[in-house]
Kinemage of the C-alpha trace (Angstrom):
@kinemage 1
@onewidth
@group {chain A} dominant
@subgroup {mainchain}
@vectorlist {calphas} color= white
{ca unk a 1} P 99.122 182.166 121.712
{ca unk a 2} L 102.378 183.990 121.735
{ca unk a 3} L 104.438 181.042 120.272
{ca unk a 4} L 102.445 180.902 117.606
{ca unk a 5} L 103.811 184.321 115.713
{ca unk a 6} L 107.547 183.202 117.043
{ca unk a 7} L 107.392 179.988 115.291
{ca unk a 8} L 105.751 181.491 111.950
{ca unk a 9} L 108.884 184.378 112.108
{ca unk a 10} L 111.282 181.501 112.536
{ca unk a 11} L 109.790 179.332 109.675
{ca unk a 12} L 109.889 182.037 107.450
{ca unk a 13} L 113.470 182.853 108.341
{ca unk a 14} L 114.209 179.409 107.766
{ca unk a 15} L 112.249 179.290 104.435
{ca unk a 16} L 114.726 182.339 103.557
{ca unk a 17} L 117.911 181.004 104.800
{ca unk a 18} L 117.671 177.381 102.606
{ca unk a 19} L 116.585 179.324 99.295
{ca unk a 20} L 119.953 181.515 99.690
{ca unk a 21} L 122.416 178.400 100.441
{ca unk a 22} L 122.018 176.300 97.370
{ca unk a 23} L 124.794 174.236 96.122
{ca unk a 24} L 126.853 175.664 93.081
{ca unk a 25} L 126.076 173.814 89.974
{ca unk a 26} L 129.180 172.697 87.829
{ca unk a 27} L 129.192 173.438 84.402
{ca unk a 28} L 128.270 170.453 81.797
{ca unk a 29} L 131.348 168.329 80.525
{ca unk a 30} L 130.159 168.418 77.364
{ca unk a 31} L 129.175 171.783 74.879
{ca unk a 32} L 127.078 170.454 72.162
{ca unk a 33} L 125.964 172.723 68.755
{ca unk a 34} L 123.529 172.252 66.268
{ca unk a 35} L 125.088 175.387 63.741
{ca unk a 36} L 123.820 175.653 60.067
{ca unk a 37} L 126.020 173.977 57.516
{ca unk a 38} L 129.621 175.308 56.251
{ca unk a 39} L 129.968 177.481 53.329
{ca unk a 40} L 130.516 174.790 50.457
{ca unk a 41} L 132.255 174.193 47.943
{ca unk a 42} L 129.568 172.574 45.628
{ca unk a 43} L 127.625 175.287 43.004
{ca unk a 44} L 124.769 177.123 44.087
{ca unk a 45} L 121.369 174.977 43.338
{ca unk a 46} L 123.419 171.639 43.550
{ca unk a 47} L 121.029 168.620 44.882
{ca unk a 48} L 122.612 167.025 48.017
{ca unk a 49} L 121.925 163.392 47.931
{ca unk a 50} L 121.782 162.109 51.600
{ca unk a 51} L 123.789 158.902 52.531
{ca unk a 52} L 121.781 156.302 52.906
{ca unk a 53} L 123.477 155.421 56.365
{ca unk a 54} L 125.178 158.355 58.740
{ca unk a 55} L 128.129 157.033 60.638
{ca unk a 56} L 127.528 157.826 64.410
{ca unk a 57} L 129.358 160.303 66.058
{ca unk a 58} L 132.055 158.125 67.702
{ca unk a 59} L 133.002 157.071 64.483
{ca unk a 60} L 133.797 160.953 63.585
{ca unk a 61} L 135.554 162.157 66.375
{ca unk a 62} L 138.743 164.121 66.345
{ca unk a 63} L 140.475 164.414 69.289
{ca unk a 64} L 142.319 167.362 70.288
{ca unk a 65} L 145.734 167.259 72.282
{ca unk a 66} L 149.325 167.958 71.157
{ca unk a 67} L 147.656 167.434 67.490
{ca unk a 68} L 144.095 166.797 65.886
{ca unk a 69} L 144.015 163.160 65.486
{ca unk a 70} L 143.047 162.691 63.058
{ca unk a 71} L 144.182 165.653 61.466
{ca unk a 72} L 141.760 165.194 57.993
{ca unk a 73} L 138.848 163.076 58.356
{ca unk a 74} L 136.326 162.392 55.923
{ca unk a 75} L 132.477 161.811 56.334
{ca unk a 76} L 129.162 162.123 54.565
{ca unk a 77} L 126.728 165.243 53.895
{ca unk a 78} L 124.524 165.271 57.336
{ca unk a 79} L 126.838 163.734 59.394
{ca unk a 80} L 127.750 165.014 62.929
{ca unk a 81} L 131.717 165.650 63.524
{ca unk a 82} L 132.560 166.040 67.232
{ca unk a 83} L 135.831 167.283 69.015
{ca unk a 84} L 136.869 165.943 72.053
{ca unk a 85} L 139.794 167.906 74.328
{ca unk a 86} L 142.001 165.087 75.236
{ca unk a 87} L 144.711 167.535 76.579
{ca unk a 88} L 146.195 167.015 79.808
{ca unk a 89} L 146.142 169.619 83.090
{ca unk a 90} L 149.604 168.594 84.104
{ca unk a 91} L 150.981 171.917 84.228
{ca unk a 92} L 148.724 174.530 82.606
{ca unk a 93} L 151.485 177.039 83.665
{ca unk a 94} L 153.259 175.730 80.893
{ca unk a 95} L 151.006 175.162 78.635
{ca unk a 96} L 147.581 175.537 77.788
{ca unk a 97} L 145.184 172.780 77.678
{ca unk a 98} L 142.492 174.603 76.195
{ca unk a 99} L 141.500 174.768 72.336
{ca unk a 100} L 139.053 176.456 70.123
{ca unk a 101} L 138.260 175.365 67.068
{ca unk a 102} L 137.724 178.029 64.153
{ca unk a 103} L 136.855 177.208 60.358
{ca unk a 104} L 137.747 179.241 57.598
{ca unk a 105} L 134.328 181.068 57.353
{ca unk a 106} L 134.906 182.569 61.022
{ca unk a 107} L 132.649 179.684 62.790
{ca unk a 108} L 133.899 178.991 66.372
{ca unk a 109} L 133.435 176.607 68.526
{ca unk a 110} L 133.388 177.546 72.639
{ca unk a 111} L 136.396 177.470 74.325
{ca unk a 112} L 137.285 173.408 75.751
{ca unk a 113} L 138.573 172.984 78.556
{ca unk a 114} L 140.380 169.114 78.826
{ca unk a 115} L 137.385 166.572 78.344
{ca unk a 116} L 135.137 168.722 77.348
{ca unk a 117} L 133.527 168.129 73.551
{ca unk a 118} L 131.673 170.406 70.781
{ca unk a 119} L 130.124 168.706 67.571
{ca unk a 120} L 128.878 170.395 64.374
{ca unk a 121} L 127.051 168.733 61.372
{ca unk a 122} L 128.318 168.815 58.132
{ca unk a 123} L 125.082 169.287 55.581
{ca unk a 124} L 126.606 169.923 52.292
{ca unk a 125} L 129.858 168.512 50.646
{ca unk a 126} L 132.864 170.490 50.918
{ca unk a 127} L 136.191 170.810 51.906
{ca unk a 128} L 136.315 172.879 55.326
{ca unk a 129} L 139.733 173.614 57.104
{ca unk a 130} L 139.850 174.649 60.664
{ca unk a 131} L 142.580 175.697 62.866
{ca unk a 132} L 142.824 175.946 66.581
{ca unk a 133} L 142.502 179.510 67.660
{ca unk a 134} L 144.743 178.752 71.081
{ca unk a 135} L 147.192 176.619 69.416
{ca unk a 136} L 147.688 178.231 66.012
{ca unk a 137} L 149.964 175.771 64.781
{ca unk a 138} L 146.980 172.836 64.732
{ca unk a 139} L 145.470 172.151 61.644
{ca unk a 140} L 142.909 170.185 60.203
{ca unk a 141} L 140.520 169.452 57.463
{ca unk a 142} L 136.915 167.952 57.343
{ca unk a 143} L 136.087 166.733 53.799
{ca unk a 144} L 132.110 166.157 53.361
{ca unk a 145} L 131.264 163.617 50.769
């Protein structure tokens, strides 16, 4: 009759113990937006014909390293533009592998670390230049048709 209390105390301390040890979770390779569409250059009122077919999102990828390659690339209204950190971790004493990607109008991506990605869709034509707010000296252009 006495075990019975013991064994309850014990299962509950066990119950206790595995809810505090859980493993720590790593954070996603990948940062996806969805942000509203770029200030553009097209008048105010302007109809925005959609393309009848939206590249996929491999086909717009820039990736970032040394350079954006490519450094201007050119898609349709509604089309999704992703950034992919191809930078190395050889020595991030040196340098820094991380980049953040900032348009003209003040919109940021997160911070990527190397192989990490962030993608934004372009809604409305426009010519939108970006820099890289680690790397100051990157530059590059998305032009929406």
């Amino acid at each position: 009759m006495k075990q019975v209390p013991v064994l309850l105390g014990i299962a509950i301390l066990l119950a206790i113990a595995a809810g505090c040890f859980q493993p720590a979770q790593s954070p996603p390779a990948a940062i996806t937006t969805t942000a509203p569409s770029l200030a553009s250059t097209q008048p105010p009122g302007a109809a925005t014909p959609l393309p009848t077919k939206t590249a996929s999102v491999s086909d717009n990828t820039v990736s970032i390293g040394k350079t954006f390659d490519p450094m201007t690339i050119t898609v349709k209204a509604g089309s999704t533009v992703r950034w992919v950190n191809t930078d190395s971790t050889e020595d991030p004493a040196l340098y820094n592998p991380t980049h953040r990607i900032q348009f003209a109008d003040k919109s940021t991506s997160p911070v990527l670390s190397p192989s990490q990605s962030w993608s934004l869709i372009f809604r409305s034509p426009g010519v939108f230049n970006y820099t890289d707010m680690v790397h100051t000296d990157l530059q590059g252009t998305v032009i929406v048709e």
